[in-house]
Structure formats: C-alpha cells, structure tokens
C-alpha positions in Angstrom: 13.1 8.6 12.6 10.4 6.6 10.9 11.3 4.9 7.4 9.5 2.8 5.2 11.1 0.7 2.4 9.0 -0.8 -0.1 10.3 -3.9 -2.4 9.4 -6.7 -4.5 8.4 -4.9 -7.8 9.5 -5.8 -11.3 8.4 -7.3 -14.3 5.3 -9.4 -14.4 3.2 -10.9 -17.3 -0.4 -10.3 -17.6 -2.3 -12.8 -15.4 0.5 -13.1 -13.2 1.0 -12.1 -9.2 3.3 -10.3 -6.9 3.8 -9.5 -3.6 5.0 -6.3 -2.3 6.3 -5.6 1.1 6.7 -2.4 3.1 9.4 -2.4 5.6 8.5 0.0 8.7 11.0 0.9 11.5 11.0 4.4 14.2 7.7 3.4 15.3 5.3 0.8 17.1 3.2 -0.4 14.3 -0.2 -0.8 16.3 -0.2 2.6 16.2 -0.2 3.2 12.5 -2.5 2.8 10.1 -0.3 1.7 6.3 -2.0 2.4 2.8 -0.1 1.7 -0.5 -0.7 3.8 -3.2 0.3 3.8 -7.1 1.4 5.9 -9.7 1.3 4.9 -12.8 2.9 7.2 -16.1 1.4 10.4 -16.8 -1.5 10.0 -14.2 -2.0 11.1 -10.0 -0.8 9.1 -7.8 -3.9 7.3 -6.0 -4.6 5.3 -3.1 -5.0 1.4 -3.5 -5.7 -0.3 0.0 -5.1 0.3 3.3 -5.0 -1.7 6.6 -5.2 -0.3 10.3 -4.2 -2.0 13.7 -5.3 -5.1 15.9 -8.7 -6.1 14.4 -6.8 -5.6 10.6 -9.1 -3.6 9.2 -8.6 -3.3 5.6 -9.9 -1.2 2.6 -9.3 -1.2 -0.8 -10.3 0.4 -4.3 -13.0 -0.9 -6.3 -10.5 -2.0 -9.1 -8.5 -3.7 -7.4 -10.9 -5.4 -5.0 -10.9 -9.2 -5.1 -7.2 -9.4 -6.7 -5.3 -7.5 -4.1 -5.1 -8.7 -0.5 -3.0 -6.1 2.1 -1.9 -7.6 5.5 0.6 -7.2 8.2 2.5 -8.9 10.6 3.4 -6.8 13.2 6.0 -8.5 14.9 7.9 -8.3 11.5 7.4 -4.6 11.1 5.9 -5.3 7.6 2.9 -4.8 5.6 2.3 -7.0 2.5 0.1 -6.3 -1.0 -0.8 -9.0 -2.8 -1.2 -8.8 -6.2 -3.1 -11.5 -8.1 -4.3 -11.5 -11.9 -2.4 -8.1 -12.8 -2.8 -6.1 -15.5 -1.3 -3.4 -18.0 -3.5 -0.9 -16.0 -1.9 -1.6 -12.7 1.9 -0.8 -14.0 3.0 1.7 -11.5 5.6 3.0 -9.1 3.9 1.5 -5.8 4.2 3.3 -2.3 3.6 2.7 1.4 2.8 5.1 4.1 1.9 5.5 7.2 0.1 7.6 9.8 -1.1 7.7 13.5 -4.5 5.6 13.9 -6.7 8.9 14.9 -10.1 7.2 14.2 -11.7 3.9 14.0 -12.5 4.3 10.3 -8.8 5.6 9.4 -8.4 3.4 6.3 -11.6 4.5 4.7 -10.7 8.0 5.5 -7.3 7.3 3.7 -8.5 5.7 0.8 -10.6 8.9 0.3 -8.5 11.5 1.5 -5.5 10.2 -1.0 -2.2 10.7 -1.2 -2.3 14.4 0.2 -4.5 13.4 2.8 -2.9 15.8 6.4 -1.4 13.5 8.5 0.2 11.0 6.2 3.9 12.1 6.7 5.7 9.0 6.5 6.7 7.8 2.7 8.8 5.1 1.1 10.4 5.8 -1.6 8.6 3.0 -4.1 8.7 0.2 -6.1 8.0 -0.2 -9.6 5.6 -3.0 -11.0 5.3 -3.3 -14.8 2.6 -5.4 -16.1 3.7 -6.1 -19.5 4.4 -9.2 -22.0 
C-alpha cells in the first residue's frame, strides 16, 4: 500500500527556515506527481507547491514563491519543502500527496484543483509548523 510520512515541523521564529520531508513508499516515484499543502487554524486546507517526475517540474503559490523551494530525490523516495523567511501566516499542519502523472502539466492542475482535486488518493498524515516568537 502507498504511504506517505511527512516530518520536520515545529517551532520556528519569524525570519527563520525549515525543511520538510515527505517520505513515500508502495510506489515508483517517477510515476507520481507530490504537492504539499497547508492548513492553517480555522481556514481550508490549500495547496502550496507541487513537483512532477524527471524534468522536476515544480509549481508553487504566489505567496510563497521565492521562499519555498520543493524538490526530490528519487532514489531516496523523498520529496523536500523548503521553507525560508517564514512567517506567522504560514503556521500550519503541512501535508504531502501524491497521485499518478496523467498529464504533462499535472502540478499546475494540482495547485488549482486543491486538496479535493479526483485523483489525489494518497495522504500523509502531517506535520505541524508554527511560526511564532
């Protein structure tokens, strides 16, 4: 069965960076397009970025654009989010998923499509990030 694990949330100051990592195992990753998304308290969950197979094509959110950097490294089974110059806005439970590479443009599909987007079936569970001094 396909699992993802997220990890490396906590507690960061304003200004600071983290990394976040999403573990994937059941599948061969080419295949799969990953997208981490965010909730943050009282609000939708929404998608953040999201990176497809061999050429790495990646696509993020306005907001978070020039802070956030997702990659992968396939041989690892892993895809990253980095997280520079956070803020109290991006405090949130952070999620990965993942679903079959139907089309060339998949992450811009995701990334409009959100969360409930049909075909994303595979979830972690999250990890929380709280931006706070």
């Amino acid at each position: 069965q396909v699992q993802l694990v997220e990890s490396g949330g906590g507690l960061v100051q304003p200004g600071g960076s983290l990394t976040l990592s999403c573990a994937v195992s059941g599948v061969t990753m080419d295949y799969y397009a990953v997208g981490w998304f965010r909730q943050a308290p009282g609000k939708e969950r929404e998608a953040v970025s999201c990176i497809s197979d061999t050429d790495s094509s990646t696509t993020y959110i306005d907001s978070v654009k020039g802070r956030f950097t997702i990659s992968r490294d396939n041989a690892k089974n892993t895809v990253y989010l980095q997280m520079n110059n956070l803020g109290p806005d991006d405090t949130a439970v952070y999620y990965c998923a993942a679903m079959v590479i139907l089309w060339s443009d998949v992450c811009p599909r995701m990334i409009v499509g959100g969360p409930r987007m049909n075909g994303l079936d595979h979830w972690g569970k999250g990890t929380l990030v709280t931006v706070s001094s």
